[in-house]
C-alpha positions in Angstrom: 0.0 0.0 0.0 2.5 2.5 0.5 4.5 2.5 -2.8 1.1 3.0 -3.8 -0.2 5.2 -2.2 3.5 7.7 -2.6 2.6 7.2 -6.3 -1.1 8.5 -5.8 0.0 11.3 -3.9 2.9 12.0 -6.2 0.8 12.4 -9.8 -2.4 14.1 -7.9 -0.1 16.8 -7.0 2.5 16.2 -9.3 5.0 16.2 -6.9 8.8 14.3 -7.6 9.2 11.1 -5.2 12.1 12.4 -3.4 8.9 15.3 -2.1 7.2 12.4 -0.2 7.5 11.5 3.3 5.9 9.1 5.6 4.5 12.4 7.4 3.3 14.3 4.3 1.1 16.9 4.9 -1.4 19.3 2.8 0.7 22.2 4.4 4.0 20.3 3.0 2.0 20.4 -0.3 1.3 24.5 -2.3 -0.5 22.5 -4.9 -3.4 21.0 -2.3 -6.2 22.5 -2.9 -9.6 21.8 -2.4 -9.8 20.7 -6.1 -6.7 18.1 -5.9 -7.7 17.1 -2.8 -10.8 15.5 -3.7 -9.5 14.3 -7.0 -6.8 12.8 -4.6 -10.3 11.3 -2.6 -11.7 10.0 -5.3 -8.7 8.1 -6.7 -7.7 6.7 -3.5 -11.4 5.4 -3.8 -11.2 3.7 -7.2 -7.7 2.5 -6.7 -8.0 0.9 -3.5 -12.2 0.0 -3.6 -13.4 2.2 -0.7 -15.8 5.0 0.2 -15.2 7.9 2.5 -18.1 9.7 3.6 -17.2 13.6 3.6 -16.6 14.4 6.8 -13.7 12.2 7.1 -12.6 12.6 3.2 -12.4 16.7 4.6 -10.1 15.3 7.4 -7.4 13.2 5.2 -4.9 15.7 4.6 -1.9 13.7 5.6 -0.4 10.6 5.1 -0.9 9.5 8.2 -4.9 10.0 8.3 -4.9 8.1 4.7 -3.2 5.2 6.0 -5.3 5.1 8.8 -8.6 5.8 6.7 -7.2 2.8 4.3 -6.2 0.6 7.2 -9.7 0.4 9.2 -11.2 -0.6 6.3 -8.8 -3.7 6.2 -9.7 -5.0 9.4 -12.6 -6.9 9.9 -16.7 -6.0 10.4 -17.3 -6.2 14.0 -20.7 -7.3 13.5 
């Protein structure tokens, strides 16, 4: 996931590889915008199958939060 998700990151907002960092932030980024950012949403959805309802797409704006929007829904329904 995270070569893949550098990549993402790296052609949304056309940023070289050697930009990205584990701890990437929209305020690390000039081009993240409101516009990229949800382009960036929306591929994340296609690419890795998921949804994010808006309120937490608004709140992805780093790395971090991606990884941890991506990795709860890898684990297992409660139900």
């Amino acid at each position: 996931m995270d070569e893949k998700l550098q990549e993402i990151i790296c052609d949304v907002f056309r940023i070289p590889p050697t930009v990205y960092h584990p701890q990437l932030a929209s305020a690390d980024v000039e081009a993240w915008d409101s516009v990229l950012h949800i382009t960036l949403l929306l591929t994340l959805e296609q690419t890795f199958g998921v949804s994010f309802d808006p309120t937490e797409g608004a709140q992805l704006t780093s790395v971090p939060a991606i990884k941890a929007a991506l990795a709860r829904r890898d684990e297992p329904d409660a139900d």
